[in-house]
N, C-alpha and C positions, 0 to 999 in steps of 0.2 A: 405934729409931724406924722405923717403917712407912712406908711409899712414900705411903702417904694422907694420916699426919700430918706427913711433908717437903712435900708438894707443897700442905698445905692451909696449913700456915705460912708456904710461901712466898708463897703468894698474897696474904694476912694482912699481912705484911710489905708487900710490893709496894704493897698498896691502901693499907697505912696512907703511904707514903711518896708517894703523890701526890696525897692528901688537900689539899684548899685550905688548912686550918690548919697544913699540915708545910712550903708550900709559899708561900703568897703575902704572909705577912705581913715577908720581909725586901725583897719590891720594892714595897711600898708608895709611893709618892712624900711627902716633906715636903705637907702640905695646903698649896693655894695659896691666894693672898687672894681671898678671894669664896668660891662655891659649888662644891665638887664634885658632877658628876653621875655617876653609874658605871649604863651601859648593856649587857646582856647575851640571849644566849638561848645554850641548851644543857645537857644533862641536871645539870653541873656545877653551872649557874648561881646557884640558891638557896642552895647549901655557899658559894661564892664571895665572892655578894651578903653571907652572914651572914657570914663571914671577916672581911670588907671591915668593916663594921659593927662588929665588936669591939675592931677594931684602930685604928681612927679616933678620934682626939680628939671626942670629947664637945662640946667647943668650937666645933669646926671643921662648919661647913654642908654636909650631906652629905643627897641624895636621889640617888635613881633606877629603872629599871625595865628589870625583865629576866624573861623568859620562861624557862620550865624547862615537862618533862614531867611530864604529871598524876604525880600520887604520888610527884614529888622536890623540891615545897616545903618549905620552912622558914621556921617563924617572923622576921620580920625587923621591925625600926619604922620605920627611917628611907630602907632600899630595898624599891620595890612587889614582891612577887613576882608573879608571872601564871602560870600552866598554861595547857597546849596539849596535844594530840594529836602523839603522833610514834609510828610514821616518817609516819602520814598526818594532814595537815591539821586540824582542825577550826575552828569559827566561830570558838571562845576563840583561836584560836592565829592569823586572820588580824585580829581585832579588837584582840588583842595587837600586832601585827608593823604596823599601822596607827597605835598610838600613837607607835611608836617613829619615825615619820618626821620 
């Protein structure tokens, strides 16, 4: 094995290991009675939001809205996704960070 294809599996590895699906579906919480909202921003956040979404009973009332950087949304239905600009500002990303007040 080559020093390229070690350090490239490793990385491979690593990423897939803290992927939101390897990762956040066993601290879910029991849905509680009412609505869930799940609020977020961060490049993560759209992997997350849809994570969040797959894993959640069908049943159970579930909205929310989280910001992520242009070109790291995903498809979601039942959480909003929103783009922003990072590392600098733009209007999407404070009209974003204004709904979430």
């Amino acid at each position: 094995m080559s020093v390229h294809d070690l350090l490239t599996g490793s990385f491979s590895t690593a990423f897939a290991a803290v992927r939101a699906e390897a990762v956040l579906p066993a601290h879910l919480p029991e849905p509680p009675r009412g609505r869930t909202i799940v609020v977020g921003a961060g490049k993560a956040a759209a992997d997350m939001a849809a994570c969040v979404e797959r894993h959640w009973p069908a049943s159970a009332p579930l909205a929310g809205l989280v910001i992520t950087r242009h070109g790291h949304d995903l498809p979601t239905r039942r959480i909003e996704v929103v783009t922003a600009g990072h590392p600098l500002p733009d209007a999407e990303g404070v009209a974003a960070a204004t709904r979430l007040r």
